[in-house]
C-alpha positions in Angstrom: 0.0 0.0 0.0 1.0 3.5 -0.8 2.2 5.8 1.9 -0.3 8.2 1.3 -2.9 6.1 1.2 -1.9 4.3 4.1 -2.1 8.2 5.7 -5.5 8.6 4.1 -6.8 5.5 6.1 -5.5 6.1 9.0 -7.0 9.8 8.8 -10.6 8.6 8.0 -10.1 6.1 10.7 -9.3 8.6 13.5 -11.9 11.4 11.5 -14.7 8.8 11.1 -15.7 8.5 14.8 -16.0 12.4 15.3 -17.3 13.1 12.8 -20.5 10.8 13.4 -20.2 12.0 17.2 -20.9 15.4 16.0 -23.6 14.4 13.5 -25.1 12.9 16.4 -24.7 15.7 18.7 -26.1 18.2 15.7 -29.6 15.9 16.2 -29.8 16.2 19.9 -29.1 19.8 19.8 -32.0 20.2 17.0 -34.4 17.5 19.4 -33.6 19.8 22.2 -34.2 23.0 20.3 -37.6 21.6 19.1 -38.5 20.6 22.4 -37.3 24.2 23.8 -39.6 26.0 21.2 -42.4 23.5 22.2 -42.7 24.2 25.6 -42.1 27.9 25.5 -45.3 27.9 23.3 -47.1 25.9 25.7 -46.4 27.5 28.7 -46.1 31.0 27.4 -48.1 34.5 29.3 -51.5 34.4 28.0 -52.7 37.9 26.9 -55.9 39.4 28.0 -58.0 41.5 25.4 -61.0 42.5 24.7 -62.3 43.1 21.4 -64.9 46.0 21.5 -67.2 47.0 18.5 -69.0 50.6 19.0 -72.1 50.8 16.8 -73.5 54.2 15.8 -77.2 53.6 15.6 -78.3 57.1 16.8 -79.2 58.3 13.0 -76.5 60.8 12.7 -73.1 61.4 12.7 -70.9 61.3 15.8 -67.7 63.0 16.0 -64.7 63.3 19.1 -65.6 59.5 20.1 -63.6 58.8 23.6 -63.6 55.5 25.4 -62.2 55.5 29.0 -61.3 52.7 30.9 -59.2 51.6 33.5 -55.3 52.6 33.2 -55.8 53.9 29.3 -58.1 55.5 26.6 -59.2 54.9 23.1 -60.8 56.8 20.7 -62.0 57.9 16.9 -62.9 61.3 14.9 -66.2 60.4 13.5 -68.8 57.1 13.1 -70.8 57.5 10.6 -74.1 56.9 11.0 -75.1 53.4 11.0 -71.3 52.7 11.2 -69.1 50.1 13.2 -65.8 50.6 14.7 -63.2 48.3 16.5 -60.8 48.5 18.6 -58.7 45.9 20.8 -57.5 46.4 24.1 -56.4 45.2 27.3 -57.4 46.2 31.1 -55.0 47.1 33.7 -56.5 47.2 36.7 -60.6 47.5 37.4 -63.1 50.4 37.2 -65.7 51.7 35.2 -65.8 52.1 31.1 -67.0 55.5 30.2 -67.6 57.4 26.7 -68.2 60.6 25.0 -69.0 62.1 21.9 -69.9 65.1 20.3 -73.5 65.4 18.3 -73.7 66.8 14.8 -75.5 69.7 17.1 -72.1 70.1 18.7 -73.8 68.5 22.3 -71.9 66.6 24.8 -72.5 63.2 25.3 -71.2 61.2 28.5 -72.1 57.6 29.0 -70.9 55.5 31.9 -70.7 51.9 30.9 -70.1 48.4 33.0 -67.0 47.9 35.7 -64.5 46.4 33.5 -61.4 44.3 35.8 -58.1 43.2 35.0 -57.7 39.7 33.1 -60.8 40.0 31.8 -61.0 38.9 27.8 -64.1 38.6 25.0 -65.9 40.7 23.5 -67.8 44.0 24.4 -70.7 45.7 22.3 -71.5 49.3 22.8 -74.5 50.4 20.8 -74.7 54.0 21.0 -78.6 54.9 20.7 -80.8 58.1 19.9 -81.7 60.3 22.8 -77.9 60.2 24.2 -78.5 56.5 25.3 -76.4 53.0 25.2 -76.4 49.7 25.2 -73.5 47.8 26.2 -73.4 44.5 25.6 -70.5 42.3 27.5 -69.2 38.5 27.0 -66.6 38.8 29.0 -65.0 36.1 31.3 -64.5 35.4 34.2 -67.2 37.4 35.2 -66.7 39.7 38.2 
């Protein structure tokens, strides 16, 4: 046999083994990555919202809408009439949901609305009404 070919065997020979050791560790370190992600996923902080739709059934315009509830405030220009809007928030902390608007006669509306407490999530309808009136319409769980 050649030299270098006796060199060349003994090289794959010493090579072979480490090389399939770190093919081997390459698999375990994907498996354990996997698992990693998995379980992150699974035990990850689950996010409390609340998906509210404001419905302008009052037969005109609305304009300067404000939603106030606890820790932060949402709001919107104009609904039009007969118009939907959406918004998504969370709560931090508990108190009451309030609103205002403005009337296309330029009068103040103030509406308070349902005690709304932290970790609460679902949905929430808020039917705004003729005569300066709402509905508001909760799914919301756990119930307080």
């Amino acid at each position: 046999m050649k030299p270098s070919a006796v060199r060349e065997l003994i090289r794959c020979s010493i090579l072979a083994p480490a090389a399939s050791r770190q093919r081997g560790n390459l698999k375990w370190r994907a498996v354990g990555i996997a698992f990693f992600t998995v379980s992150l996923a699974l035990t990850a902080c689950h996010s409390y919202h609340i998906d509210a739709t404001i419905e302008n059934r009052t037969g005109t315009d609305i304009q300067l809408l404000e939603v106030d509830y606890p820790s932060a405030s949402f709001g919107v220009d104009r609904i039009a009439a007969g118009a939907d809007y959406h918004y998504r928030f969370q709560i931090r902390g508990s108190g009451p949901l309030t609103l205002s608007y403005t009337t296309r006669d330029e009068r103040q509306v103030h509406i308070t609305g349902p005690n709304l407490f932290e970790q609460q999530e679902g949905q929430l309808q808020i039917i705004l009404l003729p005569g300066a009136k709402a509905d508001f319409v909760p799914n919301l769980s756990p119930h307080k």
